[in-house]
C-alpha positions in Angstrom: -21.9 -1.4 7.4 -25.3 -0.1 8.7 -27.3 -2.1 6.3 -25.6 -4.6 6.8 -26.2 -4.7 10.4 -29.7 -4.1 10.7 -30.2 -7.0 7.8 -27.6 -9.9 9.7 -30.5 -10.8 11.8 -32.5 -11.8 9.0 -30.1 -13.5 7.0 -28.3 -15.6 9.8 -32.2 -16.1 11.5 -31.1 -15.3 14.8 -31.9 -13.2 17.4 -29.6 -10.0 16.4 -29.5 -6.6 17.3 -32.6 -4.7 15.1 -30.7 -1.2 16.1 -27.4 0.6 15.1 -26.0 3.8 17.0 -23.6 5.7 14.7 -21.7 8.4 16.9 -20.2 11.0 14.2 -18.3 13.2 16.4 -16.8 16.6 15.1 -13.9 18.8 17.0 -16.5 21.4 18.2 -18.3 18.0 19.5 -21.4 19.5 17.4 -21.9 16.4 15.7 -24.6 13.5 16.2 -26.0 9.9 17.3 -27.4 8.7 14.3 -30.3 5.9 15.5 -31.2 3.4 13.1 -34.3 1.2 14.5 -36.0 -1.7 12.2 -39.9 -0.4 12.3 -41.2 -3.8 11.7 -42.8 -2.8 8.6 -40.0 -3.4 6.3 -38.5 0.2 6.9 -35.9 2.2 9.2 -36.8 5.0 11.6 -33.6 7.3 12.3 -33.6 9.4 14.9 -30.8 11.6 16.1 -29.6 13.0 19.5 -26.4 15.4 20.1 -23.7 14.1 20.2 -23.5 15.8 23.9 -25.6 13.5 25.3 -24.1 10.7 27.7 -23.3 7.5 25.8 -25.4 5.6 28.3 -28.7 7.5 28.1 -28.1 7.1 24.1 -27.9 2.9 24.9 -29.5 2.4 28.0 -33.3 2.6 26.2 -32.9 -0.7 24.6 -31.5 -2.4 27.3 -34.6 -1.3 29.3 -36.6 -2.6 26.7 -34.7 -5.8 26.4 -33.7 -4.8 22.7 -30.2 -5.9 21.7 -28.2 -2.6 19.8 -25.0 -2.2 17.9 -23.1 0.8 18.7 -20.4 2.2 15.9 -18.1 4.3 16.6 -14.9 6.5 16.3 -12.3 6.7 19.5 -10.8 9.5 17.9 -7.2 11.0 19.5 -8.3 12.0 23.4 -12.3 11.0 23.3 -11.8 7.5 24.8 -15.0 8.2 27.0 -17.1 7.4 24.4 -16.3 3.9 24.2 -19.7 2.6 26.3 -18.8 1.2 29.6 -18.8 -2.5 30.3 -22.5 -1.7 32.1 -23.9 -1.1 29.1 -25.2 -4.9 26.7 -24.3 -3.1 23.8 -22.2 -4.8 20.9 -19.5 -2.1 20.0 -18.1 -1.4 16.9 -15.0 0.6 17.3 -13.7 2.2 14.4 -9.6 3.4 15.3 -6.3 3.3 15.0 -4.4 1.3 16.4 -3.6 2.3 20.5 -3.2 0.3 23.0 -5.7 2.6 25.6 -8.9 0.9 23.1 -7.0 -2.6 23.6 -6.3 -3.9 27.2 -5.9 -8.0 28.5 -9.6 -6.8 30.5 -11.0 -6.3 27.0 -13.1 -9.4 25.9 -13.3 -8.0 21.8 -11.5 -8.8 19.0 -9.4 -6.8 16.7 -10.2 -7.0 12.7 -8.0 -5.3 10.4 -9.8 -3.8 7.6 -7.8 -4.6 4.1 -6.0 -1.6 2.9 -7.7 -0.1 -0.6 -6.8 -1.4 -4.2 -4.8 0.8 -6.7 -8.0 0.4 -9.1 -10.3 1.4 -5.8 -8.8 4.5 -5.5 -8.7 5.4 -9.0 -12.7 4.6 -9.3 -12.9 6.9 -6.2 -10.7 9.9 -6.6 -13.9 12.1 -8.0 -15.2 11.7 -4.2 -11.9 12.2 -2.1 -10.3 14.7 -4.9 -11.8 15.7 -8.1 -9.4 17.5 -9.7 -6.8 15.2 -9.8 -6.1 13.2 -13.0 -5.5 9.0 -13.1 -2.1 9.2 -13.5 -1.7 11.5 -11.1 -3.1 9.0 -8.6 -1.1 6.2 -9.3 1.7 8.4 -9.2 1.3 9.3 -5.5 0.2 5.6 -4.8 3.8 5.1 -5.2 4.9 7.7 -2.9 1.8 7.3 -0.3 0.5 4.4 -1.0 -3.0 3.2 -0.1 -3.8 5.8 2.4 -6.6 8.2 0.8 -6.1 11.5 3.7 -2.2 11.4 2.1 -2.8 9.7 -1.3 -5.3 12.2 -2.4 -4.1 15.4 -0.4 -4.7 19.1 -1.9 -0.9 20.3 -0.5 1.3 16.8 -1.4 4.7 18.6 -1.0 3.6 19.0 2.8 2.5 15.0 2.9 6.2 14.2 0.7 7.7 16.2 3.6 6.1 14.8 6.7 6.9 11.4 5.1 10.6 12.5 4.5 10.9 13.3 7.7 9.7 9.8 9.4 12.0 7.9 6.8 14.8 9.0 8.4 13.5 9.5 12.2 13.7 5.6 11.6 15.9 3.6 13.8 18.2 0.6 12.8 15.9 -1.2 15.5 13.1 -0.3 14.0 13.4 -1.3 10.4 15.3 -4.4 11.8 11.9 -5.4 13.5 9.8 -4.7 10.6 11.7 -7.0 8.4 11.6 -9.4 10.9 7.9 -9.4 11.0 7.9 -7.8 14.6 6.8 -4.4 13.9 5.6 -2.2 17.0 3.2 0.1 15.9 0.5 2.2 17.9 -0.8 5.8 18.1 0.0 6.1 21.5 3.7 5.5 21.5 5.6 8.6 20.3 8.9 6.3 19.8 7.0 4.0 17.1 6.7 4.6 13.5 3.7 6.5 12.1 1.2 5.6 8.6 3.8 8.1 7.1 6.1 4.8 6.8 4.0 2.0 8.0 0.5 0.3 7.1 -1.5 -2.4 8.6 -3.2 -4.7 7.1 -4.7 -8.5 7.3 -2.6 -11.4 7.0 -3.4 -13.2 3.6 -3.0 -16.6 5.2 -5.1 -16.0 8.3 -7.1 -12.4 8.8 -7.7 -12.6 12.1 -3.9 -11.5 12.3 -2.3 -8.1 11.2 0.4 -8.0 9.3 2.8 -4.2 9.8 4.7 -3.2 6.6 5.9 -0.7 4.3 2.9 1.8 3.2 4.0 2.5 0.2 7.0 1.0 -2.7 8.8 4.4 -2.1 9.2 4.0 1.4 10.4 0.8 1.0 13.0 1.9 -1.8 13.9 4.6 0.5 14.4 3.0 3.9 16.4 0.4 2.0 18.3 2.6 -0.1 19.1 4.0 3.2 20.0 1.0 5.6 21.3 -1.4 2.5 24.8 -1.7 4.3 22.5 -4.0 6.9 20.2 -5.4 4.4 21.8 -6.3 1.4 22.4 -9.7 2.6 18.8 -10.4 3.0 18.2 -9.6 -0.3 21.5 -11.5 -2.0 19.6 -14.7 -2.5 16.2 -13.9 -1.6 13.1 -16.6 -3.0 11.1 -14.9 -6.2 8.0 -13.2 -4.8 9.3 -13.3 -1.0 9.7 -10.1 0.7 13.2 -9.4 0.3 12.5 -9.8 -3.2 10.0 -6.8 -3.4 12.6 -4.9 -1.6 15.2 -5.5 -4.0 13.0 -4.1 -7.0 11.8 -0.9 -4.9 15.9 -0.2 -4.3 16.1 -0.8 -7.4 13.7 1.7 -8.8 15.0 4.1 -5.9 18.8 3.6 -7.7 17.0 4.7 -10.9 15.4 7.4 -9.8 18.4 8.7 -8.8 19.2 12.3 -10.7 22.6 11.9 -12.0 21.6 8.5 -12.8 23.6 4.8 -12.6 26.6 4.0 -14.5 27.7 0.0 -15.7 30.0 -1.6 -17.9 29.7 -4.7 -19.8 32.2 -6.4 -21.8 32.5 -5.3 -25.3 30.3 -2.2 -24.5 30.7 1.7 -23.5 29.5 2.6 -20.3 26.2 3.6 -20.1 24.4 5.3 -18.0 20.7 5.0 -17.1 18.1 6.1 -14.6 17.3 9.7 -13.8 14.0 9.3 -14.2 11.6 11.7 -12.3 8.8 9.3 -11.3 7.9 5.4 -10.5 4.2 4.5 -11.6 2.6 1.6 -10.8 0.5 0.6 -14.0 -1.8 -2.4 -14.9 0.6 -2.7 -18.3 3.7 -1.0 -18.6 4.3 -1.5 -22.0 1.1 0.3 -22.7 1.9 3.4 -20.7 5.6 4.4 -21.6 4.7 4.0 -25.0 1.8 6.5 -24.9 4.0 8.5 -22.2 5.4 11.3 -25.0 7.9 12.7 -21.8 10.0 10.0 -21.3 12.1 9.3 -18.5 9.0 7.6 -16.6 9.6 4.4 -14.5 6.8 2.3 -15.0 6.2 -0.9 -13.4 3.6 -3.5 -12.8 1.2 -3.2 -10.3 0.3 -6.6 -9.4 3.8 -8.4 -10.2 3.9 -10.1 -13.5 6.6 -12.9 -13.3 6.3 -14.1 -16.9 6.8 -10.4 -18.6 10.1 -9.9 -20.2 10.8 -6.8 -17.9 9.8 -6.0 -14.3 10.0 -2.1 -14.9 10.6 -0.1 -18.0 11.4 3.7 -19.3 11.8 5.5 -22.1 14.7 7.7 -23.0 14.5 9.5 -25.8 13.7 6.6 -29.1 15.4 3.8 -26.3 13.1 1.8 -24.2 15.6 1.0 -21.2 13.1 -2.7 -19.2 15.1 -3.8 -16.4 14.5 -7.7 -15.3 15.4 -8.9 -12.0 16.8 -11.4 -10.0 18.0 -11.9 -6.5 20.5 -14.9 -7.7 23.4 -14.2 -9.4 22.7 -17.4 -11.4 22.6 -17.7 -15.2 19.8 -19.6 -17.3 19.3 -20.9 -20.8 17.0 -19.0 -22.5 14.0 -20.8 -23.7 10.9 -20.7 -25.6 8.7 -18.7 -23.0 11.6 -16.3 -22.9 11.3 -15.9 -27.0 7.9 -15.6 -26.5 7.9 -12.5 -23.8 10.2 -11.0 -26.0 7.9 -11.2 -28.7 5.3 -10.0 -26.5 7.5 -7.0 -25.3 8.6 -6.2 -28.6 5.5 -5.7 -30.1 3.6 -3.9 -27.5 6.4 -1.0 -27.5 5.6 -0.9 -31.6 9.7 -1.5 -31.8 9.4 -1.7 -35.6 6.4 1.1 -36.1 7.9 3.8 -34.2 11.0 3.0 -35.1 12.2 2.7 -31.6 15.3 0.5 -29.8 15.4 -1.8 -26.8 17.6 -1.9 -23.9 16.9 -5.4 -21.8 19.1 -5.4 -18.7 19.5 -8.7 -16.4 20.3 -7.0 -12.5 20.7 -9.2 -9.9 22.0 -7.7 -6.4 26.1 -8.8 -5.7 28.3 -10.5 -3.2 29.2 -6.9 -2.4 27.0 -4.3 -1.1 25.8 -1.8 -3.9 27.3 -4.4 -6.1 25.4 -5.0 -8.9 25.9 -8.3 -11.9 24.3 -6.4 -14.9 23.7 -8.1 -18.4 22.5 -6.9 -21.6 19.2 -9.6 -22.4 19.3 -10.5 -26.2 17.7 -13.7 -25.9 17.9 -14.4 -29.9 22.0 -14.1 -29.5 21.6 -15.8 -26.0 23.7 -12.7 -24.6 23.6 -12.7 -20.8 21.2 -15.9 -20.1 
């Protein structure tokens, strides 16, 4: 951000600030200003001052010598003072969470969300934030925490599984009412709204300049509607492919199969059978790939950009029986077709079916008139059972 800074000027070929302020602040305020300052010759001086010293007689140089400066900074819990007062012709980075004491109607800034880290980020990443953690342990926890490194990549996790336990169900039927409705409230400052342990900003895809407030993490939204389905369910009965009530019909779904004693069904001419228990959801760039190298079993594995064309949505294996799990949010029936064949074929030969001698479980689950009602087919699509 520094570089880029102290090069806009050139690039845009404008008058722009030649100067960036960093304030890194510690608790025992023994940190520093860091003062970047284009020499002219093609280099950077940096210069530093405690970070003790008034914000003003850190800016106020440069506006004595008529010298335009950035000033980046962190607001921190209680250290509002260090945002620079309106005297000062500085342009001010502010680095924070979300609190309405940074934000006020007076306020002429704009607020930028930045976008929330990548799956494959953080797995490129994990030897800075945590070393001795493995890949799969990362994406892993990415279904529990999500994108948030301070949880995602934490040295005590049970404490982080806890703390997030704990703000699932402080949640209010208001609450996760106004999430799904797009009309999250969400700020540091307000002890009544929900926390990053449940929640995550990030930019709307359609137009950044707005935030969009939802679930941090596919966990928390299996959880949340695991726990408030009575209220949701309808909202899922029918809901578009890809739409949101979709996504939060597959993460109750893998919820439901993560459930220990596992779920029970019945179809016609069959025992019933039982599957979940599984111990873990991971979120994998090819599911097929990873339970069939996974020598444990009883791993949920599912995509982790969707993939509507694959045969399955999320798959597991239990002992030599791959059990892939398709979804729909309409209870309605299709012919099968070519493309279906074809991801079969796909499917079948990526699990090495015939190598390894192994079988294949394809179940059609599509939510119910009633709540926690479930229409559950067996998917042969060469004997057209269930399509």
């Amino acid at each position: 951000l520094i570089h880029a800074l102290l090069l806009k000027g050139d690039e845009e070929k404008q008058r722009e600030p030649k100067s960036v302020v960093h304030l890194v602040r510690t608790k025992e305020e023994k940190g520093f200003y860091y003062v970047y300052t284009r020499n002219g010759k093609g280099g950077v001086d940096l210069s530093f001052k405690p970070e003790k010293t008034s914000i003003v007689d850190v800016l106020s140089p440069f506006e004595r010598a008529n010298q335009d400066v950035y000033f980046v900074g962190d607001a921190g819990d209680t250290k509002i003072n260090q945002v620079p007062p309106a005297t000062v012709k500085a342009k001010v980075i502010l680095i924070a969470s979300a609190d309405d004491r940074i934000q006020s109607e007076e306020s002429n800034g704009k607020l930028l969300c930045y976008p929330l880290p990548r799956l494959d980020d953080l797995v490129r990443t994990k030897k800075v934030y945590n070393p001795t953690i493995q890949e799969d342990e990362v994406r892993k926890r990415f279904d529990a925490f999500g994108p948030i490194p301070r949880s995602l990549f934490a040295r005590n996790p049970q404490a982080a599984f806890m703390s997030q336990e704990m703000a699932i169900e402080s949640l209010t039927l208001k609450q996760v009412v106004q999430i799904e409705a797009g009309q999250a409230h969400w700020n540091t400052n307000d002890p009544d709204s929900p926390g990053s342990h449940v929640l995550a900003m990030a930019p709307d895809t359609q137009d950044p300049s707005k935030v969009v407030v939802d679930y941090v993490s596919e966990r928390v939204r299996g959880r949340v509607m695991k726990r408030f389905d009575r209220v949701l369910w309808k909202n899922m009965l029918n809901a578009p492919p890809g739409s949101r009530q979709a996504n939060n019909f597959a993460a109750y779904m893998r919820q439901l199969l993560q459930e220990h004693r596992g779920w029970t069904f019945q179809t016609d001419g069959m025992e019933p059978l039982t599957v979940g228990g599984c111990f873990a959801a991971v979120p994998v760039n090819d599911i097929y790939e990873s339970v069939r190298k996974n020598d444990k079993g009883l791993v949920l594995y599912y995509w982790a950009t969707p993939k509507d064309d694959a045969f399955v949505d999320f798959i597991y294996r239990t002992g030599n029986t791959y059990v892939g799990v398709k979804l729909s949010t309409t209870a309605t029936t299709e012919q099968p077709s070519l493309s279906l064949l074809d991801q079969y074929r796909e499917c079948a030969t990526s699990l090495g079916l015939a190598e390894l001698g192994r079988s294949l479980l394809a179940l059609r689950v599509a939510p119910d008139t009633g709540v926690r009602e479930f229409n559950v087919r067996t998917v042969d699509p060469f004997e057209m059972m269930g399509w």
